[in-house]
C-alpha positions as CSV (number, residue, x, y, z in Angstrom):
1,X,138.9,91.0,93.8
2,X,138.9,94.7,94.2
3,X,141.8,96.5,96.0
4,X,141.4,99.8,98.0
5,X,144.1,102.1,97.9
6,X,143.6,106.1,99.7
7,X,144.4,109.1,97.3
8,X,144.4,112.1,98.4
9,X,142.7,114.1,95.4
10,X,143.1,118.0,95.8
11,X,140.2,120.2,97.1
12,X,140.1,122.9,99.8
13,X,138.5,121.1,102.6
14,X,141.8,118.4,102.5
15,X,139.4,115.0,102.2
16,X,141.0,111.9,101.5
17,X,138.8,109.5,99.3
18,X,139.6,105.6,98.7
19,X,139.5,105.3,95.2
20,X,138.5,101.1,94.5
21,X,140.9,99.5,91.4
22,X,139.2,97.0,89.1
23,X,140.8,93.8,89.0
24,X,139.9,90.7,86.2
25,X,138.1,88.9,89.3
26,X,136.0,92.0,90.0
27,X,135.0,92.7,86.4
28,X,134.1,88.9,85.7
29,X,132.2,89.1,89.0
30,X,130.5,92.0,88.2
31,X,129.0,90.1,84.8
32,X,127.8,87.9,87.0
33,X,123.5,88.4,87.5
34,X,123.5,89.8,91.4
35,X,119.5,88.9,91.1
36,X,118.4,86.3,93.4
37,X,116.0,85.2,90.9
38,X,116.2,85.2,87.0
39,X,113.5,87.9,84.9
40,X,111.6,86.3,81.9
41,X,111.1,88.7,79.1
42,X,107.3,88.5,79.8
43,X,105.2,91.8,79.3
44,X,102.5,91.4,81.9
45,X,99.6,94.9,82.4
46,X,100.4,96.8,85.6
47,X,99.1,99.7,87.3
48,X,100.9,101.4,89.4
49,X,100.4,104.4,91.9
50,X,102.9,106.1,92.9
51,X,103.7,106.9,96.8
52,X,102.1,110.5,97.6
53,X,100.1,110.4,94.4
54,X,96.3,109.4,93.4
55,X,96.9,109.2,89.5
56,X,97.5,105.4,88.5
57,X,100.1,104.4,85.7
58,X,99.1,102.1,83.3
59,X,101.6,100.0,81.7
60,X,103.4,96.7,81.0
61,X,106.4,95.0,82.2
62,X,109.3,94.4,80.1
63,X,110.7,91.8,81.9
64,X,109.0,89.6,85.3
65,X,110.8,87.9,88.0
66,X,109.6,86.4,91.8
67,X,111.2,89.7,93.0
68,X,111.0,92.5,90.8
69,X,110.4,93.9,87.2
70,X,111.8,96.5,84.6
71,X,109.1,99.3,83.6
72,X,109.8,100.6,80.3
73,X,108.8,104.2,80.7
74,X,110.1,107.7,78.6
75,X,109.5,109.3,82.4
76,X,111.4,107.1,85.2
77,X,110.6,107.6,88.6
78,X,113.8,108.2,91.3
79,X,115.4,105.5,92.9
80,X,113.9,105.2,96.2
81,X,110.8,105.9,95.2
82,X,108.0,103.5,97.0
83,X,104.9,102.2,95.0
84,X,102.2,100.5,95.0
85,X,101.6,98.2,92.0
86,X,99.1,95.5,90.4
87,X,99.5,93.2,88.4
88,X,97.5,91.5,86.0
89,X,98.0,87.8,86.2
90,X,94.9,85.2,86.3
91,X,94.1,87.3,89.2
92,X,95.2,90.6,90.3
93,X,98.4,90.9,92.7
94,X,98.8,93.8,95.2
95,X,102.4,94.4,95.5
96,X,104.4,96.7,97.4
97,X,107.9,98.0,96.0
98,X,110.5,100.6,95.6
99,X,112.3,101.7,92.8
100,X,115.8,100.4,92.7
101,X,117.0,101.5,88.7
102,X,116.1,105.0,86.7
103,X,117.7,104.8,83.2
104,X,116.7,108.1,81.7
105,X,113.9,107.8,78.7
106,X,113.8,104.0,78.9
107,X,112.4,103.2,82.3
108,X,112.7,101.8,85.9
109,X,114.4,98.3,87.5
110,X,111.6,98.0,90.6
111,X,112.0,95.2,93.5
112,X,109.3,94.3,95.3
113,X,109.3,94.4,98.7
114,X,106.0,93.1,100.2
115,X,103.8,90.5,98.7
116,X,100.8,88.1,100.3
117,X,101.9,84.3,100.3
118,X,99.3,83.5,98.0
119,X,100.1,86.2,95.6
120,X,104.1,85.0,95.7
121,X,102.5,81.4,94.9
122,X,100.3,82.8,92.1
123,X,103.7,84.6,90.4
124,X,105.6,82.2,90.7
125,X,103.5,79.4,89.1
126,X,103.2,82.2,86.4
127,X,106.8,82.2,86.0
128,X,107.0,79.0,85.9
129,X,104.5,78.1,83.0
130,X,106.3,81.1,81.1
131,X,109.7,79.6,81.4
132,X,108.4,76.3,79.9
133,X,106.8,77.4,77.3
134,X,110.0,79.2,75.9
């Protein structure tokens, strides 16, 4: 549970901010994975172009889920950031996605945000096979 509670912290232009106090509740629910899906530590090859840009990136996951991946990369891109990604499976998947995490010098939480049926099907019998054989 997280209270609210309005301090007014001094500054010329007299705003009023609502500072949020942490409670046990909140920090055990924070703990708590807010994905909708689990990530298997998987590293699957990706290439991604970035939106506004004709260079691809090559790479690999660090970590694979129906909804989104972590990019280790020494050069994050911003949050917000819209790509366009493929990756490597039996076949190729076209995904669209934005970044959603940039951790300086280790790399980028991405969630996808457009996928073809048959591509979701194809990731998530991937997924699947993965988590079995763990």
């Amino acid at each position: 549970m997280v209270n609210s509670e309005t301090v007014a912290v001094p500054n010329p232009l007299r705003l009023t901010y609502t500072r949020r106090k942490r409670t046990a509740h909140a920090k055990n629910a924070m703990d708590r994975n807010r994905r909708a899906h689990p990530r298997l530590k998987t590293s699957v090859p990706v290439e991604i172009i970035v939106e506004g840009s004709s260079s691809p990136y090559r790479g690999a996951t660090s970590d694979l889920g129906l909804t989104g991946c972590y990019i280790e990369t020494c050069f994050p891109w911003p949050v917000g950031t819209n790509l366009d990604m493929k990756l490597q499976l039996e076949d190729t998947l076209l995904v669209m996605a934005t970044v959603v995490t940039s951790d300086a010098l280790v790399g980028n939480g991405i969630e996808f945000t457009k996928m073809l049926a048959e591509d979701i099907d194809e990731l998530r019998s991937f997924l699947e096979a993965a988590e079995k054989s763990e």
